[in-house]
C-alpha positions as CSV (number, residue, x, y, z in Angstrom):
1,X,-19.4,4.9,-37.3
2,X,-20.4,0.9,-38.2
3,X,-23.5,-0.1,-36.1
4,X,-23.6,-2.7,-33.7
5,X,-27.0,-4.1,-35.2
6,X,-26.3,-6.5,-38.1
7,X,-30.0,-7.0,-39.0
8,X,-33.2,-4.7,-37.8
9,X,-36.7,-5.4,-38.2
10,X,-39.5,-3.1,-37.4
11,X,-43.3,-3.9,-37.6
12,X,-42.4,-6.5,-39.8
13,X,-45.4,-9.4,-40.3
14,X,-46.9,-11.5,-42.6
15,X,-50.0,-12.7,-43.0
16,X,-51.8,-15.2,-45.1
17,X,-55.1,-14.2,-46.3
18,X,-56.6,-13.8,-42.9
19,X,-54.3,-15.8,-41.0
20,X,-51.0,-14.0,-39.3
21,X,-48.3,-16.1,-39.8
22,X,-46.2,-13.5,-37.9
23,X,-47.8,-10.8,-36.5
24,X,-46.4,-7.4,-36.7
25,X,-43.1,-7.2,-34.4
26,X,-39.4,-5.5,-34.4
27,X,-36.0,-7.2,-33.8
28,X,-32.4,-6.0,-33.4
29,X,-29.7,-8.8,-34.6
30,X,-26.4,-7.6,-33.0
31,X,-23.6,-8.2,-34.9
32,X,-21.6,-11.3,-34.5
33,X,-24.7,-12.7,-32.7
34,X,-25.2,-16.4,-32.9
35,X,-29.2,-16.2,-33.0
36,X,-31.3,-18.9,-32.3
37,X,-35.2,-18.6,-33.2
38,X,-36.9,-21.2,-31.6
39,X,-40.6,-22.3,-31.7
40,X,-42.8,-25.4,-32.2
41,X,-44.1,-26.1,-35.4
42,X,-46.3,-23.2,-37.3
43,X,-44.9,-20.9,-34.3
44,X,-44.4,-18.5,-37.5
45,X,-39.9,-19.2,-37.6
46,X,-39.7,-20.0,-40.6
47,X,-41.2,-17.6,-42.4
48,X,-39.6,-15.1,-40.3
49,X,-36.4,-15.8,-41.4
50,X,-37.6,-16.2,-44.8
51,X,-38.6,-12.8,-44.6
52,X,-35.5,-11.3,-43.5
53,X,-33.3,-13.2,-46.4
54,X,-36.1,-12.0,-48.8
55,X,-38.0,-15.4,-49.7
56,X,-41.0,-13.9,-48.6
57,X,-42.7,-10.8,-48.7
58,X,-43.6,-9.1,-45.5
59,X,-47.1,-8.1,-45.0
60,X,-45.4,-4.9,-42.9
61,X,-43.0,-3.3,-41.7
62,X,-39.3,-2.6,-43.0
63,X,-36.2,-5.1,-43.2
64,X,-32.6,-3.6,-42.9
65,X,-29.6,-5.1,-42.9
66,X,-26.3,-3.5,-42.3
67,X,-28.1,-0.3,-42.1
68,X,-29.3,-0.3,-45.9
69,X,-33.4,-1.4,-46.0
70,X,-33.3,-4.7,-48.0
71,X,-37.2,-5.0,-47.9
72,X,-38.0,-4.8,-51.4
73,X,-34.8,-6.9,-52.4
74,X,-34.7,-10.5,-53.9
75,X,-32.5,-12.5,-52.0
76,X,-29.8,-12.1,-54.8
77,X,-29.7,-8.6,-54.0
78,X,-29.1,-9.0,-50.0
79,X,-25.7,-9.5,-48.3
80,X,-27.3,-12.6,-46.7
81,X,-27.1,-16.5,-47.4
82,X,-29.6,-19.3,-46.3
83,X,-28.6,-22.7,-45.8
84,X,-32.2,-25.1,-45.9
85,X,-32.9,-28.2,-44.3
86,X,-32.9,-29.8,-47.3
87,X,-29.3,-29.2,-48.5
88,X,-30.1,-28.6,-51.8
89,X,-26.8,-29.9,-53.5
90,X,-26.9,-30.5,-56.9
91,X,-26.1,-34.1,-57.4
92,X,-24.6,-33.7,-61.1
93,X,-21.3,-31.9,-59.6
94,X,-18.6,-32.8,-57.0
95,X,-18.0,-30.9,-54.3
96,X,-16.3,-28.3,-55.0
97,X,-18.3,-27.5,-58.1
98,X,-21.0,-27.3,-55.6
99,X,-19.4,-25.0,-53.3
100,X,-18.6,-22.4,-56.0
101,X,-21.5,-22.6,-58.0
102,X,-22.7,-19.4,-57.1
103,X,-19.2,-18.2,-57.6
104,X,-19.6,-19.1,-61.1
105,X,-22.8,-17.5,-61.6
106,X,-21.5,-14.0,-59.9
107,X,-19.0,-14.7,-63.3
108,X,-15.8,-14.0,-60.9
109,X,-12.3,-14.6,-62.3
110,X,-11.9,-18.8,-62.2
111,X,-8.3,-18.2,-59.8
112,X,-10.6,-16.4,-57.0
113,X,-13.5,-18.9,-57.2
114,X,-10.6,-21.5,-56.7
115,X,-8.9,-19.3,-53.9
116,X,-12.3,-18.9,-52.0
117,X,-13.7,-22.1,-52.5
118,X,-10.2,-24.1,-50.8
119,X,-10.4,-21.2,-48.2
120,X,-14.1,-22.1,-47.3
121,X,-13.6,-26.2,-47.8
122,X,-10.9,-26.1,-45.3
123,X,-12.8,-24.0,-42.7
124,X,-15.3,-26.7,-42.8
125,X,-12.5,-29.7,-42.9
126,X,-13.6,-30.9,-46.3
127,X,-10.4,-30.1,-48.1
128,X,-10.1,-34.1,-49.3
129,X,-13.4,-33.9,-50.6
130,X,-13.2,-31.8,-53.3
131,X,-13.9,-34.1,-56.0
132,X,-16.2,-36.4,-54.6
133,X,-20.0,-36.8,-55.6
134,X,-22.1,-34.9,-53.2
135,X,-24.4,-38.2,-53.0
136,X,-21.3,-40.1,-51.8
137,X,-20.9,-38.4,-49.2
138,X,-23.1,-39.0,-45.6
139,X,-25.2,-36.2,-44.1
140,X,-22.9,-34.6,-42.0
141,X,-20.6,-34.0,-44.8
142,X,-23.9,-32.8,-47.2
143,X,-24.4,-30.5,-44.2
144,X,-20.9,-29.0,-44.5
145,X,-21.0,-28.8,-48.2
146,X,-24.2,-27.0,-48.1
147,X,-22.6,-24.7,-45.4
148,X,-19.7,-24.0,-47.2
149,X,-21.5,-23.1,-50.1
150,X,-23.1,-20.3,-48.6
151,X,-20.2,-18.9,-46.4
152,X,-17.9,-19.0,-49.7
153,X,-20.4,-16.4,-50.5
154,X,-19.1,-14.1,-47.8
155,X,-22.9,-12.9,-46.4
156,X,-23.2,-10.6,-44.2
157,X,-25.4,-12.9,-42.0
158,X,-26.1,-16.5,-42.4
159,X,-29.5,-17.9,-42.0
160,X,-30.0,-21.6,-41.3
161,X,-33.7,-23.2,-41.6
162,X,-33.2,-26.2,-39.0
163,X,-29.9,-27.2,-40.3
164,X,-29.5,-30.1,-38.6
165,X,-33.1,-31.8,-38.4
166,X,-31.9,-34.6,-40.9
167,X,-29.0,-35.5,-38.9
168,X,-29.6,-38.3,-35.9
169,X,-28.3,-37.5,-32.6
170,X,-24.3,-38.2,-32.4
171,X,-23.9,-36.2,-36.1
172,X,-26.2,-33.6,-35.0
173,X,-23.7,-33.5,-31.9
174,X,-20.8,-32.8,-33.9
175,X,-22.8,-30.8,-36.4
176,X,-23.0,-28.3,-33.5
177,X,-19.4,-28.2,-32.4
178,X,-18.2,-27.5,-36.0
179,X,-20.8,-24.5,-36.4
180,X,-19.7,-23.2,-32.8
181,X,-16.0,-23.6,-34.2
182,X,-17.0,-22.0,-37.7
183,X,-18.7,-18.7,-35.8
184,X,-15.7,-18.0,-33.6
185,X,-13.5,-18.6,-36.8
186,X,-15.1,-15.8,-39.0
187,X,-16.8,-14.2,-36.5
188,X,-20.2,-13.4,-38.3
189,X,-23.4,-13.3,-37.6
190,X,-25.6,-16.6,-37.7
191,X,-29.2,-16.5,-37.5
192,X,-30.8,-20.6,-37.3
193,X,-34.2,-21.8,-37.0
194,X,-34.6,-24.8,-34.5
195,X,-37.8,-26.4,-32.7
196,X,-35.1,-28.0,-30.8
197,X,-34.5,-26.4,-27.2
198,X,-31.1,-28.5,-26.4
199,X,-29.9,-27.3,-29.8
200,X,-30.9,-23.4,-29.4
201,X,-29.4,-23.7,-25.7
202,X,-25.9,-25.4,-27.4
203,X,-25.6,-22.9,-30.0
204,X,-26.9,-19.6,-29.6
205,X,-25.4,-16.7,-27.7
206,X,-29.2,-15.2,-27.8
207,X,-32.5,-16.6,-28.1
208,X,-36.0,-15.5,-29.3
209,X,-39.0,-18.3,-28.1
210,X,-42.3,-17.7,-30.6
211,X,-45.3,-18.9,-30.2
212,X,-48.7,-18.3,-32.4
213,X,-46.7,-16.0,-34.4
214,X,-45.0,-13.6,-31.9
215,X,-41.9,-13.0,-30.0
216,X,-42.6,-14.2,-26.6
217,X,-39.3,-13.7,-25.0
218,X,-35.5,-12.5,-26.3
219,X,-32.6,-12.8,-23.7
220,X,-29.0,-15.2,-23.4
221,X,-29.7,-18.8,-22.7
222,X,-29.4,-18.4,-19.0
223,X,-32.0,-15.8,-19.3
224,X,-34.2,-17.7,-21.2
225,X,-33.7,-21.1,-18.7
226,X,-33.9,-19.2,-15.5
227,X,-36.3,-16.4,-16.1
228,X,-38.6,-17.4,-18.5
229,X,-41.1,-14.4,-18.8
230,X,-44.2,-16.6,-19.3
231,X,-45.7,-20.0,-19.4
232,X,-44.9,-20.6,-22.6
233,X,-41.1,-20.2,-22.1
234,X,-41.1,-21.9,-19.1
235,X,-42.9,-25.0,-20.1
236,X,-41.1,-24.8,-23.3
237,X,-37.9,-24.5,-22.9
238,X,-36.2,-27.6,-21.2
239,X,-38.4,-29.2,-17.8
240,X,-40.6,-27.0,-15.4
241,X,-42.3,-27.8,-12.9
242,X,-45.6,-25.1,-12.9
243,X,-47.6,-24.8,-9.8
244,X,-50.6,-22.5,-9.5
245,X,-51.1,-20.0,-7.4
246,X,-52.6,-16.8,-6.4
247,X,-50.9,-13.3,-5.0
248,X,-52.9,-11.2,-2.4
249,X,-51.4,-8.2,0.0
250,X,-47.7,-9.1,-1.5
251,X,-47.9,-12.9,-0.3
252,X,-48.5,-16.1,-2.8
253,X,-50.5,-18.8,-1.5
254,X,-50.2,-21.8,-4.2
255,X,-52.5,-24.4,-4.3
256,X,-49.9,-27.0,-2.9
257,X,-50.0,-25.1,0.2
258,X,-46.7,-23.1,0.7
259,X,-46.7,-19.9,1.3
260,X,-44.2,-17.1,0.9
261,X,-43.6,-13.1,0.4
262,X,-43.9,-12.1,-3.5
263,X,-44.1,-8.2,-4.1
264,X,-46.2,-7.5,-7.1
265,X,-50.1,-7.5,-8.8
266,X,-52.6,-9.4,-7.0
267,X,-54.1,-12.1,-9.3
268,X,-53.1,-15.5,-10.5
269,X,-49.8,-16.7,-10.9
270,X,-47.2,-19.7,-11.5
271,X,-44.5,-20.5,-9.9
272,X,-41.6,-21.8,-11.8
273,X,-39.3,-24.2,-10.6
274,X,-36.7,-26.8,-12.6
275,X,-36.5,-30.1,-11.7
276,X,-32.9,-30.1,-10.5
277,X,-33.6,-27.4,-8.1
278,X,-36.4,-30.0,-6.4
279,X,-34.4,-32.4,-3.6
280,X,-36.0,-35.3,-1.8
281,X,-35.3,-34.0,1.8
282,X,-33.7,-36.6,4.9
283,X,-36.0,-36.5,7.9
284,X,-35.4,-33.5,9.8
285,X,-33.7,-31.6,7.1
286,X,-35.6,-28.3,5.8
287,X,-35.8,-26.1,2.9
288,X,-37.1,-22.3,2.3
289,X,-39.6,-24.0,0.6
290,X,-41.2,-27.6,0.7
291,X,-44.4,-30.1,-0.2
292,X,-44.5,-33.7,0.3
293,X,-46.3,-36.0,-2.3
294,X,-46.7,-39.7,-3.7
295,X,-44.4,-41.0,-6.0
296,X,-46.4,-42.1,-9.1
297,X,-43.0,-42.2,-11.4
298,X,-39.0,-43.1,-10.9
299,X,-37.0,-43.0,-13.3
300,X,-33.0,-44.1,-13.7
301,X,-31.5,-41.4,-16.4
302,X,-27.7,-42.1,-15.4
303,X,-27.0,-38.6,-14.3
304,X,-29.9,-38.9,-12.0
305,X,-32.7,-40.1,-10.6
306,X,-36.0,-38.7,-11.6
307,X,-38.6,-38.4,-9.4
308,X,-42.6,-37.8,-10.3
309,X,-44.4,-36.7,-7.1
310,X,-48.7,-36.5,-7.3
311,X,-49.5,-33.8,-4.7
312,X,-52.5,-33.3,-2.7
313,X,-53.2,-30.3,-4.9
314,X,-53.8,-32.7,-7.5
315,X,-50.5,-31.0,-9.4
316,X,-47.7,-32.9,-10.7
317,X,-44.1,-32.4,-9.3
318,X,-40.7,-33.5,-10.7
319,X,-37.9,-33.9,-8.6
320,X,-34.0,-35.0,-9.0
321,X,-32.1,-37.2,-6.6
322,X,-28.5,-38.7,-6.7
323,X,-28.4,-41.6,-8.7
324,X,-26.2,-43.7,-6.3
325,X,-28.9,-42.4,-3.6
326,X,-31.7,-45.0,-2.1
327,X,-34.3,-45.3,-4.7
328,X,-38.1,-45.3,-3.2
329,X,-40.4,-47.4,-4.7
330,X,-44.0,-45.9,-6.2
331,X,-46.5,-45.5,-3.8
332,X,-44.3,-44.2,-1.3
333,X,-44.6,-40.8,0.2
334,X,-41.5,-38.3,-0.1
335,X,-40.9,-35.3,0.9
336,X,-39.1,-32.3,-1.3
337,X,-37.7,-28.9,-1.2
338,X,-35.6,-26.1,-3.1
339,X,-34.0,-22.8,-2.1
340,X,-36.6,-19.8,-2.5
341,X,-34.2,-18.0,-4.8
342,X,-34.6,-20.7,-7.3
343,X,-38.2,-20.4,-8.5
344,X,-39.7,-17.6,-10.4
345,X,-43.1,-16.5,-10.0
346,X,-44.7,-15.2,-13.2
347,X,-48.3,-13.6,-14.4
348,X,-50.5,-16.9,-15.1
349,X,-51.6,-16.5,-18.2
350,X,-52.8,-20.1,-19.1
């Protein structure tokens, strides 16, 4: 029976001399995942996925894909593809000469390079672009060339190293709708590279946050957003608020001053909680939980108004209010609250 798991690594690491670029860890890619691996810069990403399309040599550990162990392999010998950041079209060929040149090389009869090549230029709605230069052409459509040219190789996952970083914001935009359309059109499993937490969020179906070289958290999107399993994650990925605190005999007691029933470890902790979940509160009006602070920032972001409260605690707090509501001046105190089930409290760490 066909696995579910597309790509396993176990133990797999690299180091450089004495530095761990990726320190020893195992992962299960599910098939027909869309994977995003997401990290600041020198998290260890790259060379991660490098490693598993066999552009770099792990330090340890085993590499299989599709069940077969592809760790000693070239990438020429792996059922994978990688599309880099940097395109890497060759500017001496059209388009369609670039999409089938590895076609060619695999010496395949010239009327199913032809056959594969429309097939793939069509999924990627380049069909009137066959002849064209690749430097005619803007980044959007390089990007789609460069894509096509490694689907038209029918790998058994894709790999994309930051696909889109060249891109500015509307192409990257629509750069991400036509590789959400693409993956539910073939179905295959996608495995990208992004620093870029709004892109990771749009894309992937699963997420893996690293940081100095490790895995800190896998899980869906929502997972990720709502639940992040440490500080890093949680700072990370989109806005948190952070507040420090302490558990004792099952109860948190933050340095804001709330208070409220946590089972778990005694010991430091942080509670999480997202910016949209903060409200200013009306007089009166209460919450499961609630501070009051001095705004020291307002902000107009269309959707919203943004709120930066300084608390007594000497902690930051960001709030969101309507953005037809009353706007309050800095300086001026203002009360906030959220519902209890909306924060996470987490180990502190940091």
């Amino acid at each position: 029976m066909t696995s579910d798991i597309a790509v396993r690594l176990a133990g797999v690491g690299k180091s450089f001399g004495p530095v761990a670029a990726v320190h020893p860890l195992d992962l299960e890619i599910r098939r027909g995942d869309f994977l995003a691996i997401l990290g600041p810069s020198g998290c260890g990403k790259t060379t991660l996925l490098r490693m598993i399309g066999g552009f770099v040599e792990p330090s340890a550990g085993t590499i299989e894909v599709d069940g077969q162990d592809v760790t000693d392999l070239g990438p020429e010998r792996r059922p994978t593809n990688m599309v880099f950041q940097g395109y890497g079209l060759f500017p001496h060929m059209n388009v369609r000469q670039n999409v089938g040149y590895g076609l060619k090389l695999k010496k395949l009869p010239a009327e199913d390079i032809a056959r594969r090549v429309s097939k793939v230029m069509a999924l990627v709605r380049l069909e009137e672009y066959g002849d064209r230069a690749a430097t005619e052409l803007s980044g959007g459509q390089q990007q789609r060339v460069a894509l096509a040219r490694a689907l038209v190789m029918e790998p058994r996952v894709l790999l994309l190293d930051e696909p889109l970083a060249a891109l500015d914001l509307k192409l990257r935009q629509a750069m991400q709708e036509e590789l959400r359309r693409i993956h539910r059109a073939i179905g295959g499993t996608f495995v990208f590279v992004t620093h870029d937490q709004g892109e990771a969020l749009a894309l992937a179906n699963r997420i893996a946050v690293m940081n100095a070289g490790r895995i800190e958290q896998l899980g869906a999107p929502e997972e990720i957003y709502f639940a992040p399993a440490s500080r890093f994650v949680a700072g990370f990925i989109g806005e948190a608020n952070l507040l420090k605190a302490k558990r004792g005999g099952g109860r948190i007691h933050a340095q804001c001053g709330i208070e409220f029933a946590s089972p778990g470890a005694d010991g430091p902790v942080a509670i999480v909680i997202r910016p949209e979940a903060v409200r200013p509160l009306s007089d009166g009006a209460g919450a499961d939980l609630a501070v009051t602070g001095v705004v020291e920032e307002v902000v107009f972001l269309g959707t919203h108004n943004k709120y930066v409260l300084a608390l007594a605690s000497g902690e930051k707090l960001t709030a969101q209010d309507r953005p037809h509501a009353p706007r309050l001046e800095v300086g001026q105190s203002l009360r906030v609250g959220w519902v209890q089930a909306e924060q996470r409290v987490i180990e502190d760490r940091g």
